[in-house]
LONUKOL-47984 format. One record per residue: x, y, z of N, C-alpha, C in turn; residue number from 0; residue in three letters. Coordinates in steps of 0.2 Angstrom, whole numbers. Layout:
N
{{X,Y,Z},{X,Y,Z},{X,Y,Z},NUM,ALA} ...
END
This chain:
278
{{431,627,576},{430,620,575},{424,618,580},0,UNK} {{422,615,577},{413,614,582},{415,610,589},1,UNK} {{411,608,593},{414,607,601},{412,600,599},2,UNK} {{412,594,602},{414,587,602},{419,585,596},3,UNK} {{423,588,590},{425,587,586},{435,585,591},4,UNK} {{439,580,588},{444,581,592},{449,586,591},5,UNK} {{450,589,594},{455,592,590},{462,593,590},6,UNK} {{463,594,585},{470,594,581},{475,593,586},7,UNK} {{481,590,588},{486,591,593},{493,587,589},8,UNK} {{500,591,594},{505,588,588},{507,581,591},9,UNK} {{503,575,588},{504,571,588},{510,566,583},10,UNK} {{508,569,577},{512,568,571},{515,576,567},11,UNK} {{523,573,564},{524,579,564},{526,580,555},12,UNK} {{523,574,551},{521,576,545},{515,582,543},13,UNK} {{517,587,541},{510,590,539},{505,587,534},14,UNK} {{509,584,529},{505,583,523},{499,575,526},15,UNK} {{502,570,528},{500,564,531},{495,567,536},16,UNK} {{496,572,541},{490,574,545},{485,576,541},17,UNK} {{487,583,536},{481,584,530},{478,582,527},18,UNK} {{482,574,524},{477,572,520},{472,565,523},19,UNK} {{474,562,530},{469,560,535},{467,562,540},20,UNK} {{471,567,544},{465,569,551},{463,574,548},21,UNK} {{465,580,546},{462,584,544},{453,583,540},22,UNK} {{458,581,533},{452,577,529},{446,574,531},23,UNK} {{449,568,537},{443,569,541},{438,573,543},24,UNK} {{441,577,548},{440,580,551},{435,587,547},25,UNK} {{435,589,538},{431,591,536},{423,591,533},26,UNK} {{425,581,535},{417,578,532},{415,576,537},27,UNK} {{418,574,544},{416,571,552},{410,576,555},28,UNK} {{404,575,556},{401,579,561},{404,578,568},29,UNK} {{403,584,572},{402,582,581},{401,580,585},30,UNK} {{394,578,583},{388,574,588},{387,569,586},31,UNK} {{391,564,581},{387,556,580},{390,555,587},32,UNK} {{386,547,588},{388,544,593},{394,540,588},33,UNK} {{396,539,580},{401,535,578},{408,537,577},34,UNK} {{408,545,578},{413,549,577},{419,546,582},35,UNK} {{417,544,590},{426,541,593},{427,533,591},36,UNK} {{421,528,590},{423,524,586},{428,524,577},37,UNK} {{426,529,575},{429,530,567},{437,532,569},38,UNK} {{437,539,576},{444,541,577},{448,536,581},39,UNK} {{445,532,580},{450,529,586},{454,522,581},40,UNK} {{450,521,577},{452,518,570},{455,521,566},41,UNK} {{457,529,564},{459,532,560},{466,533,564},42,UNK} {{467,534,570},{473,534,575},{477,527,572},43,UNK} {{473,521,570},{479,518,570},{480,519,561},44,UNK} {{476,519,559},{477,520,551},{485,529,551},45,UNK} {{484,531,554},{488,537,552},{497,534,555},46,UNK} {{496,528,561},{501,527,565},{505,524,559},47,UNK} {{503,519,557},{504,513,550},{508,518,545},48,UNK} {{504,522,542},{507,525,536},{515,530,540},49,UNK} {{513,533,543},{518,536,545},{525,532,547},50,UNK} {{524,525,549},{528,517,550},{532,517,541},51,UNK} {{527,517,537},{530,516,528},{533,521,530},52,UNK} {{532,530,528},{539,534,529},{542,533,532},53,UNK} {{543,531,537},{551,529,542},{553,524,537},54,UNK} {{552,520,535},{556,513,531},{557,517,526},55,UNK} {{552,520,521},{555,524,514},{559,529,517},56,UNK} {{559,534,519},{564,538,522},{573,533,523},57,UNK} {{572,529,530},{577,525,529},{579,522,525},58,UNK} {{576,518,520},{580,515,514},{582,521,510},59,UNK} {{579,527,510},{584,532,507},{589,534,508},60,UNK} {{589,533,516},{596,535,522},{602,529,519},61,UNK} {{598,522,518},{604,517,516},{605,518,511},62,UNK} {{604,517,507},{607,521,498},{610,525,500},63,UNK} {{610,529,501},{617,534,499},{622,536,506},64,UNK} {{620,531,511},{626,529,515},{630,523,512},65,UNK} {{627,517,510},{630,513,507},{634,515,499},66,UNK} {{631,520,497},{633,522,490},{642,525,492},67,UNK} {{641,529,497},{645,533,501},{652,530,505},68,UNK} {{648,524,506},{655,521,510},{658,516,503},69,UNK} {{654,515,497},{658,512,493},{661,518,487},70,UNK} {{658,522,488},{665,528,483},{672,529,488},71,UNK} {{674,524,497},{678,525,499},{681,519,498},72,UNK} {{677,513,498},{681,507,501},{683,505,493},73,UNK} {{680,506,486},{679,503,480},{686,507,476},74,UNK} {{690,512,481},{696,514,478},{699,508,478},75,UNK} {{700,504,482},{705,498,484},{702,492,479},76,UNK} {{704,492,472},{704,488,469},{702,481,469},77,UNK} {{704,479,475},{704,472,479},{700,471,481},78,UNK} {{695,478,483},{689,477,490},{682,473,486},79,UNK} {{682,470,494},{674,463,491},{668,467,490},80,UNK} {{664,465,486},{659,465,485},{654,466,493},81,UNK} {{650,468,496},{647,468,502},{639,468,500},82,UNK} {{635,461,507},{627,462,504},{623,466,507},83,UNK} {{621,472,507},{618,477,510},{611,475,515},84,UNK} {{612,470,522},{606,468,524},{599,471,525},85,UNK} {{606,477,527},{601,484,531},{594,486,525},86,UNK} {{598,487,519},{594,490,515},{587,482,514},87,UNK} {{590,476,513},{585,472,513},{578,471,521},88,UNK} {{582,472,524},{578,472,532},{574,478,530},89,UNK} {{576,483,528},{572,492,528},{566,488,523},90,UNK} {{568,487,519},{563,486,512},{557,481,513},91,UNK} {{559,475,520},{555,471,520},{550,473,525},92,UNK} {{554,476,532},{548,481,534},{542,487,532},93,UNK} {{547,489,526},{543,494,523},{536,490,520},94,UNK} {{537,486,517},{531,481,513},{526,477,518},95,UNK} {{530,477,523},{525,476,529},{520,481,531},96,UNK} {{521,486,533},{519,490,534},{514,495,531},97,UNK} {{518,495,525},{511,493,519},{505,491,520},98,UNK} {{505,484,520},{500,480,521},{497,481,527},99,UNK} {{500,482,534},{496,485,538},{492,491,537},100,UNK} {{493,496,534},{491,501,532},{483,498,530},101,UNK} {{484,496,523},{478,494,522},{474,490,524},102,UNK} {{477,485,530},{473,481,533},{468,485,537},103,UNK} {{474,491,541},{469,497,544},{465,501,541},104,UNK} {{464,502,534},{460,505,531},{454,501,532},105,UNK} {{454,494,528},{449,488,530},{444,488,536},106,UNK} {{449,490,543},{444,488,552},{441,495,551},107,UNK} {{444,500,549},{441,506,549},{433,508,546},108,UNK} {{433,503,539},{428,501,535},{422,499,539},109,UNK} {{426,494,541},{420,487,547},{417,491,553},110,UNK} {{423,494,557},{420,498,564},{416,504,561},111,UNK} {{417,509,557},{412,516,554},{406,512,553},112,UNK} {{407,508,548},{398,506,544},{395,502,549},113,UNK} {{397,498,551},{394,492,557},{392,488,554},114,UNK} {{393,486,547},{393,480,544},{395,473,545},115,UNK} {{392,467,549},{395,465,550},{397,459,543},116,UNK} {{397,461,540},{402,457,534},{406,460,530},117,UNK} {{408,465,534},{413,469,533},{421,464,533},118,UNK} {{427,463,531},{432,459,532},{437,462,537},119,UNK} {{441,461,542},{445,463,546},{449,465,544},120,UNK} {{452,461,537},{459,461,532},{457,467,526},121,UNK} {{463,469,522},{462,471,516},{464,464,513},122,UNK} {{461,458,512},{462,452,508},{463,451,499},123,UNK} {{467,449,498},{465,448,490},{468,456,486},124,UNK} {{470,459,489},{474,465,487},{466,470,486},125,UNK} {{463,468,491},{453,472,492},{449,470,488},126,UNK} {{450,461,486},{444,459,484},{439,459,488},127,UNK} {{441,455,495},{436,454,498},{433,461,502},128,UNK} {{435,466,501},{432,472,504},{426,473,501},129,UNK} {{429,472,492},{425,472,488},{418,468,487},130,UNK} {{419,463,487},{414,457,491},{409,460,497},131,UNK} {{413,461,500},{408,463,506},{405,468,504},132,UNK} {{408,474,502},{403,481,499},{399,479,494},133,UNK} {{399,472,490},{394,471,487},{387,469,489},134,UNK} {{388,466,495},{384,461,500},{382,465,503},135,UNK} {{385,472,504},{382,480,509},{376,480,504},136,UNK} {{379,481,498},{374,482,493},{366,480,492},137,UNK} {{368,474,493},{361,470,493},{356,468,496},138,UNK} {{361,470,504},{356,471,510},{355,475,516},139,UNK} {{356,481,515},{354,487,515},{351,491,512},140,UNK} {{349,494,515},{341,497,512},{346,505,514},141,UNK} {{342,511,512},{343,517,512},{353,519,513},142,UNK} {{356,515,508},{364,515,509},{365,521,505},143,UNK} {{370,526,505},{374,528,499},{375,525,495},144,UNK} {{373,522,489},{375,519,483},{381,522,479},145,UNK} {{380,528,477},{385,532,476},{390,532,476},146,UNK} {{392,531,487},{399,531,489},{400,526,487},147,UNK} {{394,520,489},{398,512,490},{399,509,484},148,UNK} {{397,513,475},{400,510,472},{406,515,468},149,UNK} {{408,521,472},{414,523,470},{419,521,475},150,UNK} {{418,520,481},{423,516,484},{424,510,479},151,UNK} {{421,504,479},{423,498,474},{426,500,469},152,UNK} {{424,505,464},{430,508,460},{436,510,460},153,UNK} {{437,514,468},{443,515,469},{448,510,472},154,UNK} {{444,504,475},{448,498,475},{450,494,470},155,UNK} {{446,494,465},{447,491,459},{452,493,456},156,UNK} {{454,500,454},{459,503,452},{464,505,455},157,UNK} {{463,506,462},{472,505,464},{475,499,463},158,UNK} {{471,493,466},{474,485,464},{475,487,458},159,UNK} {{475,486,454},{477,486,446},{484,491,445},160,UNK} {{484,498,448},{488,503,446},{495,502,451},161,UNK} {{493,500,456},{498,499,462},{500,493,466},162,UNK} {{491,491,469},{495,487,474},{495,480,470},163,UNK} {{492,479,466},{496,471,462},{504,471,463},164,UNK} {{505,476,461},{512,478,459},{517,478,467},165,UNK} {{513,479,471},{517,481,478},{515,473,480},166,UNK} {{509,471,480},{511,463,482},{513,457,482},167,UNK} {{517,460,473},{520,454,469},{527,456,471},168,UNK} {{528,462,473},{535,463,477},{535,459,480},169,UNK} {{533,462,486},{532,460,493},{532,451,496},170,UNK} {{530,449,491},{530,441,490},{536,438,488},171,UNK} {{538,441,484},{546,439,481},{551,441,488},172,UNK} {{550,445,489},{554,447,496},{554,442,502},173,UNK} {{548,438,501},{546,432,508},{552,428,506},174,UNK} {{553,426,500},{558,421,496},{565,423,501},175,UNK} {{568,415,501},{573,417,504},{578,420,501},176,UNK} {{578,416,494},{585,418,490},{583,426,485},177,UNK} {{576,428,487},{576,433,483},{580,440,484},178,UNK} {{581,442,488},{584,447,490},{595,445,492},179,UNK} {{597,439,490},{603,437,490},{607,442,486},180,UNK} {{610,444,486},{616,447,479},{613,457,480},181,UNK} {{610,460,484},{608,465,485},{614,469,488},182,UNK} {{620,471,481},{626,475,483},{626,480,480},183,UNK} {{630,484,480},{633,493,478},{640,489,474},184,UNK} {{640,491,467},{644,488,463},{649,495,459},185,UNK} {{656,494,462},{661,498,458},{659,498,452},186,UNK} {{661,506,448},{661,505,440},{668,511,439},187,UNK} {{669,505,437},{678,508,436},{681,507,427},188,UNK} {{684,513,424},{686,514,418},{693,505,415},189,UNK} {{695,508,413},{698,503,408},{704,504,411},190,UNK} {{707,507,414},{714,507,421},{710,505,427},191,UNK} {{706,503,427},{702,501,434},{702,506,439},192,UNK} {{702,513,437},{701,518,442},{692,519,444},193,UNK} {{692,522,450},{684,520,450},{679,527,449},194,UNK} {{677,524,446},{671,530,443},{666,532,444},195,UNK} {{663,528,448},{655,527,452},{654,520,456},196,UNK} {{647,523,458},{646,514,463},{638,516,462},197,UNK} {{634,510,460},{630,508,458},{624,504,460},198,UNK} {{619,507,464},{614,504,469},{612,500,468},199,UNK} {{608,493,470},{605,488,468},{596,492,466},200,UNK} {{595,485,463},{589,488,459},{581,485,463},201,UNK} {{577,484,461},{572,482,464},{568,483,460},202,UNK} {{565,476,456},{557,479,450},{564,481,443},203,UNK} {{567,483,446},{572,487,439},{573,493,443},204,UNK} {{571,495,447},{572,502,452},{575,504,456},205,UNK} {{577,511,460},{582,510,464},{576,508,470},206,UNK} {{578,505,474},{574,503,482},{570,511,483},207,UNK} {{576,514,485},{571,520,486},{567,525,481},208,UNK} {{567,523,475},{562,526,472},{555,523,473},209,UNK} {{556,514,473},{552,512,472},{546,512,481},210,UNK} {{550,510,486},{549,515,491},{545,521,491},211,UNK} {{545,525,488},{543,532,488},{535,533,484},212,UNK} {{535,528,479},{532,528,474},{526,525,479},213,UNK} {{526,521,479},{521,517,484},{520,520,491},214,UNK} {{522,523,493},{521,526,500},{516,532,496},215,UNK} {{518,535,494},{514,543,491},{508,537,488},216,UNK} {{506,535,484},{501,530,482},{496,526,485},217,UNK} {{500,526,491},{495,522,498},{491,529,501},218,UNK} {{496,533,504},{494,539,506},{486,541,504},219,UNK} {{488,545,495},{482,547,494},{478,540,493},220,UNK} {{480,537,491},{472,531,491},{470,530,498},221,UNK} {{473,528,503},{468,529,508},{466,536,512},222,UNK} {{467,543,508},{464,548,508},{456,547,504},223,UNK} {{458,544,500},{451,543,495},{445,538,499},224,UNK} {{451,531,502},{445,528,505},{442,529,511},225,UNK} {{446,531,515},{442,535,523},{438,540,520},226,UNK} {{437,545,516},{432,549,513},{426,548,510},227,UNK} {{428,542,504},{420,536,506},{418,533,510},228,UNK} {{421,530,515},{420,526,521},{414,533,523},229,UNK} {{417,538,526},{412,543,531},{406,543,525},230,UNK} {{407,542,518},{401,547,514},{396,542,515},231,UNK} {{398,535,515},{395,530,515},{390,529,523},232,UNK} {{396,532,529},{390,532,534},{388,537,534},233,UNK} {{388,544,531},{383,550,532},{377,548,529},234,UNK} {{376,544,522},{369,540,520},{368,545,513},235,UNK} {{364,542,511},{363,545,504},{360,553,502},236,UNK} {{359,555,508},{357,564,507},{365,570,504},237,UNK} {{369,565,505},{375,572,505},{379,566,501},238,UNK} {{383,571,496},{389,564,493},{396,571,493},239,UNK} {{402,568,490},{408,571,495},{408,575,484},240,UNK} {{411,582,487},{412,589,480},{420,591,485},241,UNK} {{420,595,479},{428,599,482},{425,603,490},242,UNK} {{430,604,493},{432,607,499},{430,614,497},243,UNK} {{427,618,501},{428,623,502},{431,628,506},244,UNK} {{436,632,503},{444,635,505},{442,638,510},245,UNK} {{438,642,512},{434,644,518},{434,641,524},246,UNK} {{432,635,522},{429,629,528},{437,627,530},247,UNK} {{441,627,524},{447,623,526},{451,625,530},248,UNK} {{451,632,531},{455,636,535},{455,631,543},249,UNK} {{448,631,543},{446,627,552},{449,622,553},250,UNK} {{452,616,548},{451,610,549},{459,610,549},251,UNK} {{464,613,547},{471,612,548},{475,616,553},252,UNK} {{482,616,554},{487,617,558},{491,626,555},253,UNK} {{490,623,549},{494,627,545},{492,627,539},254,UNK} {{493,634,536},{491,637,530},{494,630,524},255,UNK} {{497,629,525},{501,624,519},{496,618,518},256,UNK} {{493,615,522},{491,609,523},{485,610,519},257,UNK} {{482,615,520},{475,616,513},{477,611,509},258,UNK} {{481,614,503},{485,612,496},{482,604,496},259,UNK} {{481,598,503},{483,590,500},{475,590,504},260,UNK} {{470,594,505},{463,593,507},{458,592,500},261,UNK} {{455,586,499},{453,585,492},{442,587,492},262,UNK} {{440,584,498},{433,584,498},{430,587,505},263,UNK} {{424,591,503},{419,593,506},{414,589,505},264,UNK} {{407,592,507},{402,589,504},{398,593,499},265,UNK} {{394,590,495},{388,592,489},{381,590,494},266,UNK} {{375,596,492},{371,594,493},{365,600,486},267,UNK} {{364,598,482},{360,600,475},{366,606,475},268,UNK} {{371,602,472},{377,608,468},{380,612,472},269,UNK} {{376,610,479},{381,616,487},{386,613,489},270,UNK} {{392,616,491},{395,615,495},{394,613,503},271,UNK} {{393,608,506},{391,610,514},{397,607,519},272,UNK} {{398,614,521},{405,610,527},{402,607,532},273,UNK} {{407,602,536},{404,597,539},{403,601,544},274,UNK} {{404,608,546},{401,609,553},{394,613,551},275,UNK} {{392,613,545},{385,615,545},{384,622,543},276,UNK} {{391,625,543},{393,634,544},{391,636,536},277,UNK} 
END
């Protein structure tokens, strides 16, 4: 690994989440910029954030099926109440937080890397205003990556659309008071009232934890996509980001596994060129 580069230490004990940001980074980042502890010191908290959503997905999966668990005991008793599962509401509300933070931290990481001072501090508008600004990069900068800066806008365009509309029309329903009321584990008992199963509440129409799940892996790689623009956009328009080369990759991870979630290298006239220059 080239010397001013940080390197790797067990901070976090996700391999895949290290893979596909520090790492990742860490195969487009040069040594010697002077913006390279500026970017890591933003990407530290971008990595801290998502790894905040897996504890909340994780544990809303913990509650379903402890909750599922304690009513295939209590729902023999005929008589027994119904109960409102606060825990799984509390998990689910931090989870959507946490979220948000994520992208918000993708946003500062945007503004401190490029130096653009019209850059937004927030992920606003579900990244329109990211979009706004990268437009306004556009206009008034001279020698930019055009490239990166308008397949970033694309990949903000398209996640809003595929995902996070969807994660923030949750997420707002959730701020409701009475939205999340009636969130119980409901006996299902035959025609003698013997009981047969118990049945999770839904969310969207889904179980909490899938929908959980689905969104965390979604944010994940898309803010692998946009910290990867972000750098291509401050390395400037000589180099644009191509597949990784499995060579190069060895350097940049912990473990052989973690290759597998590393997506870009750089192109420079159909070449490969790893970030350390080798």
């Amino acid at each position: 690994m080239e010397a001013g580069l940080p390197r790797i230490v067990k901070l976090w004990e996700d391999l895949e989440v290290e893979a596909r940001i520090w790492c990742q980074s860490l195969a487009l980042t040069p040594g010697n910029s002077d913006w390279t502890p500026i970017f890591y010191d933003a990407l530290s908290s971008v990595m801290n954030k998502i790894l905040a959503t897996k504890y909340h997905a994780k544990t809303i999966e913990r509650v379903e099926r402890e909750e599922r668990h304690k009513g295939l005991k209590v729902f023999k008793n005929a008589d027994a109440p119904l109960w409102e599962s606060y825990q799984l509401v509390y998990e689910t509300e931090a989870f959507f937080f946490q979220v948000k933070s994520c992208l918000d931290m993708g946003a500062v990481l945007l503004r401190k890397t490029v130096g653009f001072g019209g850059m937004p501090g927030t992920y606003g508008g579900s990244g329109d205003k990211v979009v706004l600004a990268l437009k306004n990069y556009l206009r008034k900068k001279e020698g930019v990556n055009r490239v990166a800066v308008e397949r970033l806008i694309r990949l903000i365009e398209e996640d809003k659309r595929s995902w996070i509309d969807t994660s923030v029309k949750i997420r707002d329903q959730l701020s409701h008071s009475k939205s999340m009321r009636g969130v119980v584990f409901t006996p299902v008992r035959d025609s003698q009232g013997r009981l047969l199963d118990v049945l999770a509440p839904k969310l969207a129409g889904r179980l909490f934890s899938t929908v959980a799940q689905e969104i965390y892996q979604n944010n994940l790689e898309f803010l692998q996509d946009f910290i990867s623009n972000v750098v291509a956009i401050k390395m400037g328009p000589g180099l644009d980001l191509g597949p990784i080369d499995t060579a190069f990759a060895h350097h940049v991870v912990r473990h052989e596994s973690q290759i597998q979630y590393l997506k870009f290298g750089w192109t420079m006239v159909g070449q490969i060129v790893p970030a350390s220059g080798n």
